[in-house]
Structures are given as structure tokens and as C-alpha cells.
C-alpha positions, 0 to 999 in steps of 0.5 A: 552248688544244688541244694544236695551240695554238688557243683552244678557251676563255675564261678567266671567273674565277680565284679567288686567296686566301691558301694556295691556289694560283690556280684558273680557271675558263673557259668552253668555246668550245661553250657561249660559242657557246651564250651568243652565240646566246641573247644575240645570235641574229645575231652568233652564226650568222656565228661558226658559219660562219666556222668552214668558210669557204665558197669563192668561188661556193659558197652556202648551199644547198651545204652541209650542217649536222652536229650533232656530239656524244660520250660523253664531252663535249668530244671534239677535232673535225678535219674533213679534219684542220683542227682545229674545236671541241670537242663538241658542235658545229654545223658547216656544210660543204661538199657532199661527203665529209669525213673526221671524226676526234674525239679524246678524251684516253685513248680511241681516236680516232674517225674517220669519213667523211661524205657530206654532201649538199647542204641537209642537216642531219645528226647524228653521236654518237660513242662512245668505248670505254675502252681495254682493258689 
């Protein structure tokens, strides 16, 4: 779970033997995105969209795809400050701008806004800087 308490994983393994304390292992929610569509290429796309729902009336065709990934990995994604996944990421959204804000543990947030046109397919690289002391 993120810090705004939603799941961004799925626990795959814990290994528990004697004198060490458990160790788990899980599987981001990115890369079980990753498995979902190499498995099951038509469950996976319904899961991508369900991330941005479409309001009632919109199709396809308003809305744009933004490929989001960061240096480092794993960046929290909000767009208009509802929490989507972690990088990187395949979103589809709404026609029109958006405010896109990642979050790294220990750098300075990344914000933009987006103007996203209609059909569009887009890709944003964010690159955090260490902060300086």
C-alpha cells in the first residue's frame, strides 16, 4: 500500500525460516500490468482503463494515452490529485489539461500540467534531482 493507504502491489512470496525474521517479496502493480497484458491481452486493457474512468458520453476517441515513466522508477503518479500507480505507467485521459504531480521518496515533487488532445499518445519522463543540503 502507498501512503494514501491504496494497493500498489501483490504480495508473490514470503520466505520464513528459522533465525530470520519473514522477508516478502511482491509484485508491483506496474509490472502485474505487465503479466496481465502478456497473458491475458483483453483483461488487461479494461484494467488500464479503469483507472481514468470515462464520464458518461465520452468515447475513446476524447482521450489521450500518456506513457509516464522517472529516473528513479517507482515515482507515486497523481493526476488532478487522485493517486494512479506508480512509474511507469500507461494512462488514458480525458481531452484537456491535467495536472500531473509524481512523488519520490526523498526528492522534490514533479509537477506538470498536460494538455492532452483528443487521440493522442504522449510520453512524459520525469527526472528527479537529489536534493541539495
Amino acid at each position: 500500500m502507498n501512503e494514501s493507504g491504496e494497493v500498489i502491489g501483490l504480495n508473490t512470496q514470503k520466505l520464513i525460516k528459522k533465525n530470520v525474521t519473514g522477508i516478502g517479496f511482491a509484485l508491483s502493480s506496474t509490472d502485474l500490468l505487465l503479466v496481465l497484458r502478456r497473458f491475458y491481452p483483453g483483461v488487461a486493457p479494461a484494467l488500464i482503463a479503469a483507472t481514468v474512468p470515462m464520464k458518461a458520453g465520452e468515447s475513446a476517441v476524447e482521450q489521450g494515452t500518456v506513457a509516464i515513466s522517472s529516473d528513479p522508477d517507482a515515482a507515486a503518479i497523481y493526476i488532478d490529485g487522485k493517486f494512479h500507480g506508480n512509474t511507469p505507467a500507461t494512462l488514458k485521459l480525458a481531452a484537456g489539461s491535467h495536472v500531473v504531480l509524481l512523488k519520490s521518496s526523498g526528492r522534490p515533487d514533479y509537477s506538470r500540467t498536460l494538455e492532452i488532445p483528443k487521440a493522442s499518445k504522449l510520453t512524459l519522463k520525469a527526472i528527479f534531482t537529489v536534493p541539495q543540503p
